[in-house]
C-alpha positions as CSV (number, residue, x, y, z in Angstrom):
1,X,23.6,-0.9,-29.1
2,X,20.2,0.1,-28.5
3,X,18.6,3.6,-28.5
4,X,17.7,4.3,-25.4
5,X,21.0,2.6,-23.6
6,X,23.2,5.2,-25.8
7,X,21.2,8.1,-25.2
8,X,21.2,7.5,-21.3
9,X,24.9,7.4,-21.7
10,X,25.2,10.4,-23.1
11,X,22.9,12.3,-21.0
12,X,24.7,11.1,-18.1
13,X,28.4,12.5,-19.6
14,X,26.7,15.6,-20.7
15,X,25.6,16.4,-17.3
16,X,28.5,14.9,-15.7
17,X,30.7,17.2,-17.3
18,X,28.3,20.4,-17.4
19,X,28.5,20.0,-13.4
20,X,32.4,19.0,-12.7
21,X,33.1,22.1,-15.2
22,X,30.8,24.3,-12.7
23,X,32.3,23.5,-10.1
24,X,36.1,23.1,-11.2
25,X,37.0,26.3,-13.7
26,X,39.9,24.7,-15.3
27,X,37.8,21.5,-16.1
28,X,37.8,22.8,-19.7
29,X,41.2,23.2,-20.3
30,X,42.9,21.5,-23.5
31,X,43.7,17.6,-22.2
32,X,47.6,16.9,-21.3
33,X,47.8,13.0,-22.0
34,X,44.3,12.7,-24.3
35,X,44.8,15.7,-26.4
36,X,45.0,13.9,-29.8
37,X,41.9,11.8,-29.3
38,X,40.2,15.1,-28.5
39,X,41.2,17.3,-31.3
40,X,39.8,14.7,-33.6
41,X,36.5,15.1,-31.8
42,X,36.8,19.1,-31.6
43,X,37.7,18.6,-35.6
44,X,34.8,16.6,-36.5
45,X,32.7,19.0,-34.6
46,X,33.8,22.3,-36.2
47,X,33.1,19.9,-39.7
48,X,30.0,18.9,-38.4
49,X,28.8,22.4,-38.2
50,X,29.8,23.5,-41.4
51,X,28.1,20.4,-43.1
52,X,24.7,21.6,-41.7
53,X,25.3,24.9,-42.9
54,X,22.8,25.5,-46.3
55,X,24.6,27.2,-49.0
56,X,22.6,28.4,-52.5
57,X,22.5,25.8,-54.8
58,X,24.0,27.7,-57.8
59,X,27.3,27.0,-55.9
60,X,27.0,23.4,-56.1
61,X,25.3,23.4,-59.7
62,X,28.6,25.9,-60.8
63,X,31.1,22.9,-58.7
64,X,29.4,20.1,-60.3
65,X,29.0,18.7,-57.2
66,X,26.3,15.5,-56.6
67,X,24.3,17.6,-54.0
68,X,23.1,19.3,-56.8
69,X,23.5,17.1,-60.7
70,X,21.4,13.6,-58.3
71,X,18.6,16.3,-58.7
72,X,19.0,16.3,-62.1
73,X,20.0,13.0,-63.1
74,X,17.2,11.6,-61.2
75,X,14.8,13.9,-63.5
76,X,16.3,12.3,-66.5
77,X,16.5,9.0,-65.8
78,X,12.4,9.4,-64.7
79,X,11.8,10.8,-67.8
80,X,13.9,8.3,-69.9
81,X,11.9,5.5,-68.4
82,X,8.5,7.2,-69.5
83,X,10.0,8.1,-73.2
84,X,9.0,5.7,-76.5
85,X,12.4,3.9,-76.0
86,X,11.2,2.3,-73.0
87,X,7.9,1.4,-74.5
88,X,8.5,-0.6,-77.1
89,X,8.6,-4.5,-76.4
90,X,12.0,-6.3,-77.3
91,X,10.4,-9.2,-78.1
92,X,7.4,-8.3,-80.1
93,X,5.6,-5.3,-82.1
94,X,3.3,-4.2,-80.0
95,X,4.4,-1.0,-77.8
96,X,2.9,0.1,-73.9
97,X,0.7,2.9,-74.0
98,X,2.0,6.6,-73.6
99,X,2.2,7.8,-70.3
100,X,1.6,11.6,-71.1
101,X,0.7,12.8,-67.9
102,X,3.0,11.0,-65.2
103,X,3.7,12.3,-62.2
104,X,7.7,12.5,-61.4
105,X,8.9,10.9,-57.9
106,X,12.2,13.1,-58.3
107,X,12.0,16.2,-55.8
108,X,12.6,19.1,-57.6
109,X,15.8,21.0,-56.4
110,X,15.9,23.2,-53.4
111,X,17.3,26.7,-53.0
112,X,19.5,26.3,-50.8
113,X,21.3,23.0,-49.6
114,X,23.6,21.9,-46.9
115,X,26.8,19.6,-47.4
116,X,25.6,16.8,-45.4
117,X,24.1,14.4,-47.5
118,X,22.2,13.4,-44.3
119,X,21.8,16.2,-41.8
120,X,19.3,14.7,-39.2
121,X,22.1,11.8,-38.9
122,X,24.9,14.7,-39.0
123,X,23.0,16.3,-36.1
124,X,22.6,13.0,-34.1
125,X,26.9,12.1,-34.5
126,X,27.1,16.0,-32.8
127,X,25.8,14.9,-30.2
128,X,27.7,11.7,-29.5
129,X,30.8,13.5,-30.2
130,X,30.2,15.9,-27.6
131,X,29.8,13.3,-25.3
132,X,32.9,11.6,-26.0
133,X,34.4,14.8,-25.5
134,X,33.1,14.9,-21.9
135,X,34.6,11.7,-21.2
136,X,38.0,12.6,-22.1
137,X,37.6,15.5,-20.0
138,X,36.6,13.5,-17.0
139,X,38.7,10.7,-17.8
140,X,41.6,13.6,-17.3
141,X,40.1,14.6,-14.2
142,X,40.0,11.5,-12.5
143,X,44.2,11.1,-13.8
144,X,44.3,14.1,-12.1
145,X,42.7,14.0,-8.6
146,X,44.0,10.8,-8.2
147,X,45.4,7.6,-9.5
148,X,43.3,5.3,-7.2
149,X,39.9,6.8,-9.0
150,X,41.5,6.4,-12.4
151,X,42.2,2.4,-11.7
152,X,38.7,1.9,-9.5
153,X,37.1,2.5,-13.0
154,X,39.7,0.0,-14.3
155,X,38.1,-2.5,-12.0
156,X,34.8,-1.8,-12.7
157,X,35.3,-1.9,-16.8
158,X,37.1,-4.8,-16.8
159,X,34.8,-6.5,-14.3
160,X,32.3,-5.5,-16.9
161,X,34.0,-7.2,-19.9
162,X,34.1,-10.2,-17.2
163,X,30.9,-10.6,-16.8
164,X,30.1,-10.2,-20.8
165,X,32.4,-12.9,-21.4
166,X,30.8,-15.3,-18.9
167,X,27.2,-14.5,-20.2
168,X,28.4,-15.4,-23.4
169,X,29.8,-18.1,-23.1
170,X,27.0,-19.6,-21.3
171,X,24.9,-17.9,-24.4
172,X,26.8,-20.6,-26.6
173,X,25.9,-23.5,-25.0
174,X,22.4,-23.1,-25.9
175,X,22.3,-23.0,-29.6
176,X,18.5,-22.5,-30.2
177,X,18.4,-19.3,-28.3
178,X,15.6,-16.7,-29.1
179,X,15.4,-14.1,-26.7
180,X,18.9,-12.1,-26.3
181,X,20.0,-12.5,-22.4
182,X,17.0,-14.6,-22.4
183,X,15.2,-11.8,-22.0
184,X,14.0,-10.0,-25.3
185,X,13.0,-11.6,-28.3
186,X,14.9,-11.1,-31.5
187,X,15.6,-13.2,-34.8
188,X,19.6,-12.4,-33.9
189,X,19.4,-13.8,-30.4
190,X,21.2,-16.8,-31.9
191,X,24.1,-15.1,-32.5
192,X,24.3,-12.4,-29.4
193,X,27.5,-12.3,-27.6
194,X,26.3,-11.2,-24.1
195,X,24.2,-8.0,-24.7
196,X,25.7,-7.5,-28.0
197,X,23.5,-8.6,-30.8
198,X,26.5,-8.0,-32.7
199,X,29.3,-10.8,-31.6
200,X,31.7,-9.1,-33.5
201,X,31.4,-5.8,-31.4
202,X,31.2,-8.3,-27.8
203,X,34.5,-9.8,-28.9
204,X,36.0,-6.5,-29.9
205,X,34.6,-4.7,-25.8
206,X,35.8,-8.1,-24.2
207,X,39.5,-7.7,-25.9
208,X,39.7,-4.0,-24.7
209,X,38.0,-4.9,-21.1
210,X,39.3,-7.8,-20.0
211,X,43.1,-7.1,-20.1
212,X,42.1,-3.6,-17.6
213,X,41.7,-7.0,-15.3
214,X,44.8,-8.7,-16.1
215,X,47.0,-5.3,-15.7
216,X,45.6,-4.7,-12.8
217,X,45.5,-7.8,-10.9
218,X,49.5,-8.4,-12.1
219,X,49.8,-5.0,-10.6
220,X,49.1,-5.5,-7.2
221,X,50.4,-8.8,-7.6
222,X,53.8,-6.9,-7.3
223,X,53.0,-5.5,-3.6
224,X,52.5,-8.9,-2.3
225,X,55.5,-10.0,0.6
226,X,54.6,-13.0,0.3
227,X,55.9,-15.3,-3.3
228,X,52.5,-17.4,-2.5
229,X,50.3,-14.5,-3.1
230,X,52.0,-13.1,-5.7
231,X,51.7,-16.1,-7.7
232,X,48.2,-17.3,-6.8
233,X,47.3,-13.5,-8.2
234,X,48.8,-14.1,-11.3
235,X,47.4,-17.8,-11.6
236,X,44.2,-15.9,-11.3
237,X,45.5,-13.4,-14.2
238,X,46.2,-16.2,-16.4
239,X,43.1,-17.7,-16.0
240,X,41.5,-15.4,-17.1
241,X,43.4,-15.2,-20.0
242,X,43.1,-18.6,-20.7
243,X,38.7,-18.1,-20.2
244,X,39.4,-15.0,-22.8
245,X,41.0,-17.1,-25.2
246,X,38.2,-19.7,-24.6
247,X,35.0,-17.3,-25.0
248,X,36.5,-16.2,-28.5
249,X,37.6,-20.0,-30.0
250,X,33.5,-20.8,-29.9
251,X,32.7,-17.6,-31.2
252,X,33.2,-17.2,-35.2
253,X,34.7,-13.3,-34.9
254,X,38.3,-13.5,-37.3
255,X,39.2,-10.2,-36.6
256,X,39.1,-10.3,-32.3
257,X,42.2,-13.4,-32.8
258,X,44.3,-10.5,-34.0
259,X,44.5,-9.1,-30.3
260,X,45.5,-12.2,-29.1
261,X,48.4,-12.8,-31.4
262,X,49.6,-9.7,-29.9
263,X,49.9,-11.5,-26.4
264,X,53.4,-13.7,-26.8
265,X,54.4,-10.3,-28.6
266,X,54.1,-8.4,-25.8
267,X,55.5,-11.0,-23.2
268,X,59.0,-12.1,-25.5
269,X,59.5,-7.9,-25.8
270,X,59.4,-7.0,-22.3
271,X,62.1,-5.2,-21.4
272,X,64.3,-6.5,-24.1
273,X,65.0,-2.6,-24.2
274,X,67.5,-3.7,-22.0
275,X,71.5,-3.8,-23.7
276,X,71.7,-7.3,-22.1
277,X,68.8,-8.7,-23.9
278,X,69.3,-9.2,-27.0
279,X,67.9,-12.7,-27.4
280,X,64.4,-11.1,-26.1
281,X,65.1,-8.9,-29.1
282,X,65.6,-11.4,-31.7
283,X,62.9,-13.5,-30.9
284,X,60.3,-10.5,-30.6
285,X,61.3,-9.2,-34.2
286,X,61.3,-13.2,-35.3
287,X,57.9,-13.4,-33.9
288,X,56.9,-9.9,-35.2
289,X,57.8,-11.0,-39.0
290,X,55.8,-14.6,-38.7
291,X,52.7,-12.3,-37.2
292,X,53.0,-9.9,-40.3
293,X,53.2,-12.7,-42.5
294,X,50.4,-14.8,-41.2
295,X,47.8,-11.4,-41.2
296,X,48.9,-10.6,-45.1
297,X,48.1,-14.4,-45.6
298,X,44.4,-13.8,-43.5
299,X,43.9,-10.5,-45.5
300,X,45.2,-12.3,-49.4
301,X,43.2,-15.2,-48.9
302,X,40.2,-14.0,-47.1
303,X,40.8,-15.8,-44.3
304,X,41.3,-13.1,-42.0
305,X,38.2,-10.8,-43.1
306,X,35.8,-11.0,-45.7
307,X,37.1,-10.7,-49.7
308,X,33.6,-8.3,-50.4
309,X,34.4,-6.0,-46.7
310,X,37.8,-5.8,-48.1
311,X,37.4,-5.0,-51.5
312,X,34.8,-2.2,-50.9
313,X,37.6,-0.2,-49.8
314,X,38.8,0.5,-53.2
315,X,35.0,2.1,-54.4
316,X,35.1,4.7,-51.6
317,X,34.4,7.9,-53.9
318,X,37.5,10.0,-53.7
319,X,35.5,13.3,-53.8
320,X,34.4,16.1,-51.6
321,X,38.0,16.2,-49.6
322,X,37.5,19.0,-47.9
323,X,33.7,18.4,-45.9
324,X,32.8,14.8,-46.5
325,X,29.6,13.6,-47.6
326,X,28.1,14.2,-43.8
327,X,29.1,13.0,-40.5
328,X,27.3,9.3,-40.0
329,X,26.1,9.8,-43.5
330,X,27.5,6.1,-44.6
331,X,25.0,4.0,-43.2
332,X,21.9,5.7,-44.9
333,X,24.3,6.3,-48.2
334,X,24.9,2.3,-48.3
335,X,22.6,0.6,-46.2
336,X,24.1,-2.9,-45.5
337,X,20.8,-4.7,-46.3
338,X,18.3,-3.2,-49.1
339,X,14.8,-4.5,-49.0
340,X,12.5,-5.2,-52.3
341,X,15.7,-5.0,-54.5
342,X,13.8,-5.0,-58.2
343,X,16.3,-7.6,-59.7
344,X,15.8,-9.7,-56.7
345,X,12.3,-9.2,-56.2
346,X,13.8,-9.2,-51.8
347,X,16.1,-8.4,-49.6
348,X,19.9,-8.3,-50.6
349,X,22.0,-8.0,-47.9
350,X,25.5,-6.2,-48.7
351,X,28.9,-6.3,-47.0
352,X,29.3,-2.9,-46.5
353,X,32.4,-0.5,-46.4
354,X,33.8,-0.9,-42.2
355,X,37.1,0.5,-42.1
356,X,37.1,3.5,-39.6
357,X,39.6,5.1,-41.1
358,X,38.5,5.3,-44.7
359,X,34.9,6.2,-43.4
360,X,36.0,9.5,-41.6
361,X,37.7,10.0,-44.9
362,X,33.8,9.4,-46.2
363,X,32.1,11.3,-43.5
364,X,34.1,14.3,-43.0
365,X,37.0,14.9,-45.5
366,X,40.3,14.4,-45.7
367,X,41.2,16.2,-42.4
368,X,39.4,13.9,-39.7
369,X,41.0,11.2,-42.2
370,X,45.3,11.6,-41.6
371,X,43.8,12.8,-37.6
372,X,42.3,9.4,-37.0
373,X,45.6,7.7,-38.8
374,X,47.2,10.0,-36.3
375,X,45.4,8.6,-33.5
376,X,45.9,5.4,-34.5
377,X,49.9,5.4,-34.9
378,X,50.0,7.5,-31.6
379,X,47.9,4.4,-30.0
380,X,50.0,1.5,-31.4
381,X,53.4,3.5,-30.4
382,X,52.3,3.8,-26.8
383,X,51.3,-0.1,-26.8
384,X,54.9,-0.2,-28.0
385,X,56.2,2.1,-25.2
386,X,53.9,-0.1,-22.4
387,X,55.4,-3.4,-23.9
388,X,59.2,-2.6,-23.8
389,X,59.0,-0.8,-20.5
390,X,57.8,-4.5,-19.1
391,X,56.0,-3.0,-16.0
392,X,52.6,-4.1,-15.5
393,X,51.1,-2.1,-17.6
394,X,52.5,-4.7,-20.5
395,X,49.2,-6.3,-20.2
396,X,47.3,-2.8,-22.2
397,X,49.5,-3.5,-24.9
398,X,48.1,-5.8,-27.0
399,X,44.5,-4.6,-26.5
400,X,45.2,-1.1,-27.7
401,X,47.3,-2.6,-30.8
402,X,44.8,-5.1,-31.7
403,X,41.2,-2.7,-31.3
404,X,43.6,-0.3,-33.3
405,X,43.9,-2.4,-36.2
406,X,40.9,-4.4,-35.8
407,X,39.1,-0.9,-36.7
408,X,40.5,-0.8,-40.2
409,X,38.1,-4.2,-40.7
410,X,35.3,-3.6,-38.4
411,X,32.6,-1.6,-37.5
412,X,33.6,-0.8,-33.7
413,X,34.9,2.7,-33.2
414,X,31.1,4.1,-33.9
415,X,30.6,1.5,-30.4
416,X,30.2,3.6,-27.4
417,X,31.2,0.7,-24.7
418,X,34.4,-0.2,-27.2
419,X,35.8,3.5,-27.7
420,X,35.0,4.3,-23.6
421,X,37.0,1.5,-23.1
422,X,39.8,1.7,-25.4
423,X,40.5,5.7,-23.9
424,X,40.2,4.1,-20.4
425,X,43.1,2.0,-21.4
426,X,44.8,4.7,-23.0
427,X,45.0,6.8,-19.9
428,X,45.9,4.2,-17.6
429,X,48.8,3.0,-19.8
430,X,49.4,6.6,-20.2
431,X,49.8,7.5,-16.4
432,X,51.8,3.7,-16.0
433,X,54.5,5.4,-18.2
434,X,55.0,8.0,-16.1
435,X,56.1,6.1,-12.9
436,X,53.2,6.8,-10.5
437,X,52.8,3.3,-8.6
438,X,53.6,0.8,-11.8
439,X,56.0,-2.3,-11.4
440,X,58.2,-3.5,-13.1
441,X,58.2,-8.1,-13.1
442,X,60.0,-9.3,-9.7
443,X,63.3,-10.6,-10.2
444,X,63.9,-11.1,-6.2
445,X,63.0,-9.0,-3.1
446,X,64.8,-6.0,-4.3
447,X,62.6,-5.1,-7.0
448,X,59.0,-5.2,-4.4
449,X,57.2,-2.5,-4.3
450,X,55.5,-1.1,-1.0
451,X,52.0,-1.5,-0.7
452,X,51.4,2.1,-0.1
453,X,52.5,2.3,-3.7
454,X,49.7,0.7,-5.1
């Protein structure tokens, strides 16, 4: 995402909020449906904080901590590169001249330093965080004034991840591309998906997005008297579907199929919580197992993610448990491309570490670590919950399943549009659970809903 389109985003749920909670007093109370989400953020924030926070650097020194011993080791390793070892040629007598008075790159170590590793980019996650904290709080709000608000912004998200898609796809017809949206030029124009220079991260908004269509339109669907508009609104659901399926087969993301796997999940298990369907049952579970199976093949053979994004999960240091190495801290720690690499004599470009999970673990400690799994086991019970009850609201399921485990191979809960998105979902599947308008699939005239419902 660019700079200045995330930092007008902010600014706008910064304010947003700082006026609604003028106005409103008990704007700032604790979240009812949305609390998890938001004691994650509230948690990485208190962490935050304390990462910024210098402490004297005898206390690291005495814990043998790396804040302190790189300072050192870095001395050494400067001065064992200047020492007579390193003069002498291995293959011949003669020997470099003494450098006697060298001057060391190595800072010297300071008095006092803070646990962050990288406190400008500690600072700059505080501020997104407190952003995402205002949009859970007006995300509640709207559930709470009124469900018709709540779903407008359904509409207009998913309309959103509409319009990606069609861009998109229209972006892969022209192969030689160099200006993303035809507009700016850049060297990874050619492999945009929409505005996202990343297609990986387009895939990931468009799974999320688009099914806030589908739910919706298969929602009012259920209000219709007559059978011929009911169907030619879910004809229109399904083809959108089948355009979603389409934009993703000429893309090259691995990791976005995994939502739609989840689809013929979610449609054999609705409401086969039901004593008389146990044939829904079996075959969900059958096609449960065959879905397991075929991701552990993807993951074993590298089919389903890279070997190198995979195996980098095992080198995360298992240190510092308690603060983390500084919020947003990884990216600077291990940059994914180096440049003027010495064995190389260029540019190496690495496959770097993108499993959420294990990079809050990084970031901030064991803590924001077993929250996030949290998070992530509450998000993938209530796509459970929204596919047995087989209302409408079937349709979130496999988004907020798939984006849940897509993040344990990808780089897309640090993507504002993607995380909006996937809480947008949340709610709305959130507020379909608890009876307020949803529908359950027409079986005949007695199960129609009035329109006044919807």
């Amino acid at each position: 995402m660019e700079g200045w389109a995330i930092a007008t985003c902010e600014a706008l749920l910064l304010v947003g909020a700082a006026a609604v909670g003028w106005t409103t007093r008990d704007f700032w109370r604790v979240p009812r449906r949305l609390w998890l989400p938001a004691l994650l953020i509230v948690v990485l924030i208190a962490i935050g904080l304390l990462q910024l926070v210098p402490l004297p650097a005898s206390w690291w020194r005495a814990a043998g901590s790396e804040r302190y011993a790189r300072f050192e080791e870095g001395a050494k390793a400067e001065a064992l590169l200047h020492s007579d070892a390193y003069r002498a040629d291995p293959f011949g007598p003669q020997k470099a001249p003494p450098q006697e008075n060298w001057t060391p790159l190595t800072p010297k170590p300071p008095s006092w330093i803070a646990a962050s590793f990288t406190p400008a980019a500690t600072g700059r996650a505080l501020l997104a965080l407190a952003a995402a904290l205002c949009l859970i709080l007006l995300l509640e709000r709207l559930a709470e004034e009124g469900k018709g608000r709540l779903r407008r912004l359904g509409w207009v998200a998913g309309t959103m991840g509409l319009l990606v898609a069609l861009v998109a796809l229209v972006e892969y017809q022209d192969k030689a591309r160099e200006a993303l949206l035809w507009l700016r030029a850049t060297p990874r124009a050619a492999g945009a998906f929409g505005p996202f220079v990343n297609p990986n991260h387009g895939e990931a908004f468009v799974n999320v997005a688009l099914p806030l269509l589908y739910y919706l339109i298969w929602r009012v669907s259920c209000s219709q008297k007559k059978r011929a508009d009911r169907a030619g609104m879910r004809v229109v659901a399904l083809a959108l579907l089948i355009l979603h399926v389409t934009v993703l087969a000429v893309s090259h993301s691995r990791g976005a199929f995994l939502a739609l796997g989840l689809y013929p999940l979610a449609w054999i298990a609705r409401k086969s919580g039901a004593p008389k369907h146990n044939l829904r049952r079996a075959l969900a579970a059958g096609y449960l197992a065959l879905l397991i199976a075929v991701m552990a093949f993807g993951f074993w053979t590298g089919l389903a993610t890279d070997h190198g994004r995979v195996a980098m999960d095992l080198s995360v240091p298992r240190s510092n448990f308690f603060l983390g190495h500084g919020l947003n801290s990884f990216e600077e720690r291990f940059p994914a491309e180096v440049n003027d690499l010495p064995i190389t004599g260029g540019p190496c470009r690495n496959t770097h570490l993108e499993n959420e999970y294990l990079q809050l673990f990084f970031e901030g400690g064991l803590l924001p670590a077993l929250l996030g799994l949290a998070m992530g086991a509450a998000i993938i019970y209530l796509a459970f919950r929204l596919a047995l009850e087989g209302r409408a609201a079937f349709w979130l399921a496999p988004a907020l399943a798939g984006e849940t485990l897509h993040a344990s191979v990808d780089f897309t809960g640090h993507v504002f549009p993607i995380v909006g998105t996937v809480l947008l979902a949340c709610i709305l599947g959130m507020v379909a659970l608890e009876g307020n308008g949803d529908c359950a699939p027409l079986r005949g005239r007695s199960s129609r809903k009035p329109l006044e419902a919807v």
